[in-house]
Backbone bond lengths (Angstrom), bond angles and torsions (degrees), N, CA, C in turn:
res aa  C-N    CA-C-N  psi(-1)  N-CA   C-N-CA  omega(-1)  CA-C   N-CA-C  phi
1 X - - - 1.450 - - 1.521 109.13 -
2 X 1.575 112.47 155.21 1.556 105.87 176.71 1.319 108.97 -57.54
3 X 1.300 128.86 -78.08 0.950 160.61 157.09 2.122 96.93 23.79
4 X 1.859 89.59 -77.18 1.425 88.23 172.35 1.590 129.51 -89.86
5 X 1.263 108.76 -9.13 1.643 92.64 159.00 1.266 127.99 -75.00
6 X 1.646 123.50 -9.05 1.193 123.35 168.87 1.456 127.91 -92.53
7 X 1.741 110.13 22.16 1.408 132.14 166.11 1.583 96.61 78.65
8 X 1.315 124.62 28.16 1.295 120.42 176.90 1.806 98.18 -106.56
9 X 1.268 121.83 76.38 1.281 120.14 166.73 1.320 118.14 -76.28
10 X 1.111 119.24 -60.36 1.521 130.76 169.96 1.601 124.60 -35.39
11 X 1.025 99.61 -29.05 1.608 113.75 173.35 1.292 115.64 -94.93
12 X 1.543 110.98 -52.32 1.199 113.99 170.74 1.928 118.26 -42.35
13 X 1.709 113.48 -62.44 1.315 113.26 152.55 1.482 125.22 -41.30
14 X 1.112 145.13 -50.38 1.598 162.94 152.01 1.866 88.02 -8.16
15 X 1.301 88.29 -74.32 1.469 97.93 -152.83 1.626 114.57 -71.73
16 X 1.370 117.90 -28.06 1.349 145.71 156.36 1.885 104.91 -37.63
17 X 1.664 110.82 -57.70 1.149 119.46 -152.34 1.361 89.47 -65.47
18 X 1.309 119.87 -62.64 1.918 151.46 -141.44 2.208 76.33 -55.80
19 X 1.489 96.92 -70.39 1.432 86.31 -166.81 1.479 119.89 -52.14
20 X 1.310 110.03 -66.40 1.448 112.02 166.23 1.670 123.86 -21.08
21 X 1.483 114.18 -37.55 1.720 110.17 -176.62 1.950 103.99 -106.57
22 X 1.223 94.51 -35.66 1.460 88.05 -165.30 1.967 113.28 -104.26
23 X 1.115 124.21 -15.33 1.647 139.54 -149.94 1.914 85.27 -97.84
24 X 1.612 114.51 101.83 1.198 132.69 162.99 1.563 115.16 -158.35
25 X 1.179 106.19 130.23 1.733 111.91 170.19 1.588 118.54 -65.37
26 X 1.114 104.35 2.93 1.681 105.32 -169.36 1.772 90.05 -74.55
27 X 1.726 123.10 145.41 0.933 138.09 168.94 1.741 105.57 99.88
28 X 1.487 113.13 -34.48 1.290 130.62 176.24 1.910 112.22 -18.95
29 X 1.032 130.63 82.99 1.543 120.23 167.19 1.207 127.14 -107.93
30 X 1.488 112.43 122.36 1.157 126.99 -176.44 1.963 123.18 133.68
31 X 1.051 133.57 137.07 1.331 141.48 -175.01 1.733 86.52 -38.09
32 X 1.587 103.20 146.86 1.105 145.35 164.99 1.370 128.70 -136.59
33 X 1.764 123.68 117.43 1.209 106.12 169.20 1.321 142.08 -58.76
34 X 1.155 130.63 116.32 1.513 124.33 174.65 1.540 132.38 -25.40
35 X 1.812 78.68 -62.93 1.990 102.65 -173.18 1.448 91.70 -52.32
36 X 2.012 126.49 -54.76 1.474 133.47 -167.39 1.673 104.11 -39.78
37 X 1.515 113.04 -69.24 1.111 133.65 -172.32 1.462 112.96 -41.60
38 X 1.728 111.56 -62.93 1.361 108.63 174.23 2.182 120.29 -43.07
39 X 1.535 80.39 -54.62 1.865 75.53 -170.54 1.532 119.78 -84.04
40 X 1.267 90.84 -16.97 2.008 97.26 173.27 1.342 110.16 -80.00
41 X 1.264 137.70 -70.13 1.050 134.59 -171.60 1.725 131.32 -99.94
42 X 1.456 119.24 -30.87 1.689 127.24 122.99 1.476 100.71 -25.69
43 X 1.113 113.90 -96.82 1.753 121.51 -144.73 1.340 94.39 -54.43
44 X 1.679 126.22 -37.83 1.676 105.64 -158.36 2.432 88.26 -85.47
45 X 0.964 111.02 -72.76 1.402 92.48 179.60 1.266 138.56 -23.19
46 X 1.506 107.58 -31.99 1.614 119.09 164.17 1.824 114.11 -65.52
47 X 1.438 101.60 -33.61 1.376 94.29 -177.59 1.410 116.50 -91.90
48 X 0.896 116.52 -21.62 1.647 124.14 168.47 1.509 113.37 -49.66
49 X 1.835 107.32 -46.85 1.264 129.29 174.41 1.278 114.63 -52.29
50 X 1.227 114.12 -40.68 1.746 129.78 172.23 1.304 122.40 -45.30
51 X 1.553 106.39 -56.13 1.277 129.45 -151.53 1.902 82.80 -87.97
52 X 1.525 108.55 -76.31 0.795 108.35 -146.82 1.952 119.01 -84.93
53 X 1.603 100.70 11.84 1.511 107.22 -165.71 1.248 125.59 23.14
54 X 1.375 125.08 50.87 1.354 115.18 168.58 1.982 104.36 -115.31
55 X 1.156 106.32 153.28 1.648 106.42 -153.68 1.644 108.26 -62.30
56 X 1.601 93.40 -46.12 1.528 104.92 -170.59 1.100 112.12 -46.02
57 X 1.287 132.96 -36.08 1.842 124.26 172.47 1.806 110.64 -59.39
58 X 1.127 110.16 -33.29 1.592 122.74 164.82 0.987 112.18 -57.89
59 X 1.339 135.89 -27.30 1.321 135.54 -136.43 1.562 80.01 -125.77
60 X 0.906 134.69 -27.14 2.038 139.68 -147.86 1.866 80.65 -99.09
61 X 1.348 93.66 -65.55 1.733 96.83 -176.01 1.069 135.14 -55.75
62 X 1.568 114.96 -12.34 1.974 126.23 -179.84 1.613 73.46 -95.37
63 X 1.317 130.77 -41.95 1.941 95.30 -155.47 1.720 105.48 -73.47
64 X 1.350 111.36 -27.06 1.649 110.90 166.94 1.477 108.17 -53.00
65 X 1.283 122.03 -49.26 1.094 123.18 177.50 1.402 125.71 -45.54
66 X 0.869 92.47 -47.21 1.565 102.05 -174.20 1.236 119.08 -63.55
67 X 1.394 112.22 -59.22 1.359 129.23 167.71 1.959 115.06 -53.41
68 X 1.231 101.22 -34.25 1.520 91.59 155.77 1.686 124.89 -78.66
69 X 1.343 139.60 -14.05 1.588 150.50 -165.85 1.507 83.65 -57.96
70 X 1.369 135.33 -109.89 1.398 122.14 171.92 1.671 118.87 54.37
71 X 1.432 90.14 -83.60 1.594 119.39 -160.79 1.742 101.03 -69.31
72 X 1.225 123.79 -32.62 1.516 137.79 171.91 1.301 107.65 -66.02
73 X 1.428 133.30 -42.38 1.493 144.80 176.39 1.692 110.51 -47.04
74 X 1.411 134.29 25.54 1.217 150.07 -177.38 1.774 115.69 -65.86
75 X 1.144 123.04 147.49 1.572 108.77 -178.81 1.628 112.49 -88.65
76 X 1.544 108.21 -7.94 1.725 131.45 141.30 0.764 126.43 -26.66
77 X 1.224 104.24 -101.25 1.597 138.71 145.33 1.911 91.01 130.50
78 X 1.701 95.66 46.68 1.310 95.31 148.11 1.133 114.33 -152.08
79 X 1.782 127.28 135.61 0.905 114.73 -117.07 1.664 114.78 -93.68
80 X 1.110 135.47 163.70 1.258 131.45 171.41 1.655 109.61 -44.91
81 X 1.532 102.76 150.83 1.577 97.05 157.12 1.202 143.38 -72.23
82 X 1.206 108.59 -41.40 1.389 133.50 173.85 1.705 128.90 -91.79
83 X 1.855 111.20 118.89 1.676 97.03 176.49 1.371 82.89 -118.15
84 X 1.609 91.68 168.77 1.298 98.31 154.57 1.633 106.54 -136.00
85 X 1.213 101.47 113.42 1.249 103.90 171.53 1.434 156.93 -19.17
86 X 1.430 87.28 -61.95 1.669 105.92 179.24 1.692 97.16 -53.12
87 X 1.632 116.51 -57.13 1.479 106.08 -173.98 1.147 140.13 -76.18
88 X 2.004 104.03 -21.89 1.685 126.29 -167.83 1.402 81.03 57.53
89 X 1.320 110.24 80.66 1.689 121.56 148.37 1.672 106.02 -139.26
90 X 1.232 112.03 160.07 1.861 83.04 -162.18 2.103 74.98 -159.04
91 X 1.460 99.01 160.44 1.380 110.48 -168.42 1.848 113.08 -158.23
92 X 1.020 111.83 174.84 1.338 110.80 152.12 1.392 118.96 -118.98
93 X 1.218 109.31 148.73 1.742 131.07 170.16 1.338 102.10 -36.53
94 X 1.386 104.55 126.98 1.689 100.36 173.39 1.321 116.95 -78.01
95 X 1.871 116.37 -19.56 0.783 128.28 158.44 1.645 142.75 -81.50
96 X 1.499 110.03 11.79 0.954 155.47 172.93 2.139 101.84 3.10
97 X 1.645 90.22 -76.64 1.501 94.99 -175.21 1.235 124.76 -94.40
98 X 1.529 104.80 46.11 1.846 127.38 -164.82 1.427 88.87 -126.75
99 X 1.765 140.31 -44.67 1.576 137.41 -111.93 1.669 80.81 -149.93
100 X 1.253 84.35 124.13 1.682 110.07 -174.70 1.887 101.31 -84.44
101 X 1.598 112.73 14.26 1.281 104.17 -168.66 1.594 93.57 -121.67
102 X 1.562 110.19 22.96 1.947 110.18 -179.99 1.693 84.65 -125.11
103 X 1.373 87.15 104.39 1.585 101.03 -178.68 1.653 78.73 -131.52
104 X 1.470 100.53 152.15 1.952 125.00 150.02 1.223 113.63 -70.33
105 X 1.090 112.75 88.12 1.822 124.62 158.12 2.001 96.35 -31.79
C-alpha cells in the first residue's frame, strides 16, 4: 500500500482503525447521491481492498452496497439517483437534468 511503503504505518493503521470501528451509514438522514456513493466511497474501499487485501474494506464496501440495492429496484431498471438510507426509499432528482450528480451508474 502507499500509505506503508512510504513509512507511514502509523497512519496507515490510524486510518484503518477509525474505519473499521466507527465508518457506518446507519443513523444517516437525509437524500444521498447514489452515482456519489458508488464512486466515492464503493470505488475508494474497493481500492484500498486492492492495494491493500485486507477483507474489512470488502466487508465496509458490501455494507454500502447494500444499503444502496434499494435504489437499483427501478421498474427501468436504472437506477434512481437518490437513496436515502435511513428508510431504503430511493427517488430521482427532481432536478434531475440540471445536476451533474444524476449520472447512470
Amino acid at each position: 500500500m502507499v500509505l506503508e511503503n512510504a513509512s507511514l504505518e502509523t497512519k496507515y493503521e490510524e486510518g484503518r482503525d477509525w474505519i473499521k470501528h466507527n465508518f457506518t451509514l446507519d443513523g444517516i438522514s437525509g437524500w444521498l447521491s447514489v452515482f456519489e456513493m458508488n464512486v466515492r466511497l464503493v470505488g475508494s474501499l474497493l481500492t484500498v481492498y486492492a492495494f491493500a487485501g485486507d477483507d474489512m474494506y470488502e466487508e465496509k464496501a458490501q455494507e454500502v452496497v447494500d444499503k444502496l440495492l434499494p435504489a437499483f429496484r427501478s421498474p427501468m431498471g436504472i437506477p434512481y439517483s437518490l437513496i436515502h438510507v435511513e428508510s431504503r426509499n430511493s427517488k430521482n432528482d427532481i432536478d434531475c437534468d440540471k445536476s451533474c450528480d444524476c449520472n447512470i451508474s
